[in-house]
Every structure is written in structure tokens, then in C-alpha cells.
C-alpha positions, 0 to 999 in steps of 0.5 A: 500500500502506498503512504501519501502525505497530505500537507494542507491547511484546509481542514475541509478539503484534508478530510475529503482528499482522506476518504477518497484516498483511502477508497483508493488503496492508498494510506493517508497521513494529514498535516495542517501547516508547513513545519509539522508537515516538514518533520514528518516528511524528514522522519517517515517514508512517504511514497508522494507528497501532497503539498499546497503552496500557501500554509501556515508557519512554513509555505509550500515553498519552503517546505519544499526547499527543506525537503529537497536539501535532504530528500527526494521524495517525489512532491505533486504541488497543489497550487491555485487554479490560474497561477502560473508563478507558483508552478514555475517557483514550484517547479524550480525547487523540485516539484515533480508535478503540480495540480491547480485547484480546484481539481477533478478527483479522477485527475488527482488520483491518475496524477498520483498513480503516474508519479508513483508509478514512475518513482517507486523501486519495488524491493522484489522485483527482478533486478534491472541492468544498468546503463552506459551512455557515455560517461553516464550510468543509469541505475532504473532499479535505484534510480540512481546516476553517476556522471563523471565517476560522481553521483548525482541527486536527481529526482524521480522525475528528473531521472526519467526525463534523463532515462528517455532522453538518453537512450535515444540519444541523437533522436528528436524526443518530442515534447509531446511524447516526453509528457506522456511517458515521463509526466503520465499527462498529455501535453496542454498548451503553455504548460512549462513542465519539461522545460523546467525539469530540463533546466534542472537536469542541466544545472545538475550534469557536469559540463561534458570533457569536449565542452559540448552541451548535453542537450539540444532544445529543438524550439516548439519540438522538443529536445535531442540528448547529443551522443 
């Protein structure tokens, strides 16, 4: 069974996201305010996060800060319908995905479903191969990186945007196609996601030894990883 926290301050809302949860297999633990959300997300093992950006004592964003400097726990940001500040800012931090309010619960639920999917290592199952592309080696069982002889922290996101990107290197990856198979959702209009992810995926491989950059964005399409 999946553990879920649940970080929010509308008591209301906590309660009904519980029961429609718990209906769905999944079990729920509930804060009310960013700081004791915070200690819990540190001291147990969540497979997602529920975040809303505007709490009491720590907000979202902070929460999420905190949390990414120890932990990468995968987060889904509840954020207000229209915002499109709070999901770049979301984004940015660490964010794997966001949610604008008010949401459908079939939505809600798909979203966490895909994420979970993508993120969550099961202890029995089959070991998986790793590998090399370049001075990159990718660890899908772990979901561990190493670049350069150097582990790098990337979250379960950012370690699917790369898994894709990789193993068809030199091949246009379109943002369409990138958005299903990474995000789990179609590709809306203006919707900035990959582009986020991709730019934190950049700040956090180290420059290739022939000074050629990694990935090249394809303006409009999508992107192509450079052998």
C-alpha cells in the first residue's frame, strides 16, 4: 500500500482528499501547516507528497526547499487554479508535478498513480541492468546516476526525463511524447513542465570533457540528448 502525505491547511478539503484516498488503496497521513508537515516528511517514508503552496508557519515553498536539501521524495504541488508563478517557483525547487485547484478527483488520483508509478523501486522485483551512455550510468532499479565517476541527486522525475532522453540519444524526443511517458499527462498548451525539469537536469550534469552541451532544445519540438 502506498503512504501519501497530505500537507494542507484546509481542514475541509484534508478530510475529503482522506476518504477518497483511502477508497483508493492508498494510506493517508494529514498535516495542517508547513513545519509539522516538514518533520514528518524528514522522519517517515512517504511514497508522494501532497503539498499546497500557501500554509501556515512554513509555505509550500519552503517546505519544499527543506525537503529537497535532504530528500527526494517525489512532491505533486497543489497550487491555485490560474497561477502560473507558483508552478514555475514550484517547479524550480523540485516539484515533480503540480495540480491547480480546484481539481477533478479522477485527475488527482491518475496524477498520483503516474508519479508513483514512475518513482517507486519495488524491493522484489527482478533486478534491472544498468546503463552506459557515455560517461553516464543509469541505475532504473535505484534510480540512481553517476556522471563523471560522481553521483548525482536527481529526482524521480528528473531521472526519467534523463532515462528517455538518453537512450535515444541523437533522436528528436518530442515534447509531446516526453509528457506522456515521463509526466503520465498529455501535453496542454503553455504548460512549462519539461522545460523546467530540463533546466534542472542541466544545472545538475557536469559540463561534458569536449565542452559540448548535453542537450539540444529543438524550439516548439522538443529536445535531442547529443551522443
Amino acid at each position: 500500500m502506498s503512504r501519501i502525505l497530505l500537507i494542507d491547511d484546509d481542514l475541509g478539503l484534508s478530510e475529503l482528499l482522506a476518504q477518497l484516498l483511502e477508497l483508493e488503496g492508498f494510506e493517508l497521513t494529514l498535516a495542517h501547516d508547513g513545519q509539522s508537515g516538514l518533520d514528518l516528511a524528514l522522519e517517515q517514508q512517504f511514497d508522494l507528497i501532497l503539498l499546497d503552496v500557501m500554509l501556515p508557519k512554513l509555505n509550500g515553498f519552503e517546505v519544499l526547499r527543506a525537503l529537497r536539501s535532504k530528500k527526494q521524495t517525489p512532491v505533486l504541488m497543489l497550487t491555485a487554479r490560474g497561477d502560473e508563478i507558483d508552478r514555475v517557483v514550484g517547479l524550480e525547487i523540485g516539484a515533480d508535478d503540480y495540480l491547480p485547484k480546484p481539481f477533478n478527483d479522477r485527475e488527482l488520483v491518475a496524477r498520483i498513480r503516474a508519479i508513483i508509478r514512475r518513482t517507486h523501486v519495488q524491493p522484489n522485483e527482478t533486478p534491472q541492468p544498468t546503463h552506459q551512455y557515455g560517461d553516464i550510468n543509469l541505475d532504473p532499479g535505484r534510480q540512481e546516476v553517476h556522471c563523471q565517476d560522481q553521483l548525482i541527486i536527481l529526482t524521480g522525475t528528473e531521472f526519467s526525463l534523463l532515462f528517455e532522453l538518453v537512450k535515444n540519444a541523437g533522436e528528436l524526443a518530442t515534447k509531446e511524447a516526453l509528457s506522456e511517458k515521463v509526466l503520465g499527462k498529455k501535453l496542454m498548451p503553455f504548460d512549462r513542465s519539461l522545460d523546467m525539469h530540463l533546466s534542472n537536469l542541466r544545472k545538475k550534469m557536469p559540463e561534458r570533457s569536449d565542452g559540448r552541451p548535453r542537450v539540444k532544445t529543438i524550439r516548439g519540438k522538443g529536445y535531442i540528448w547529443l551522443p
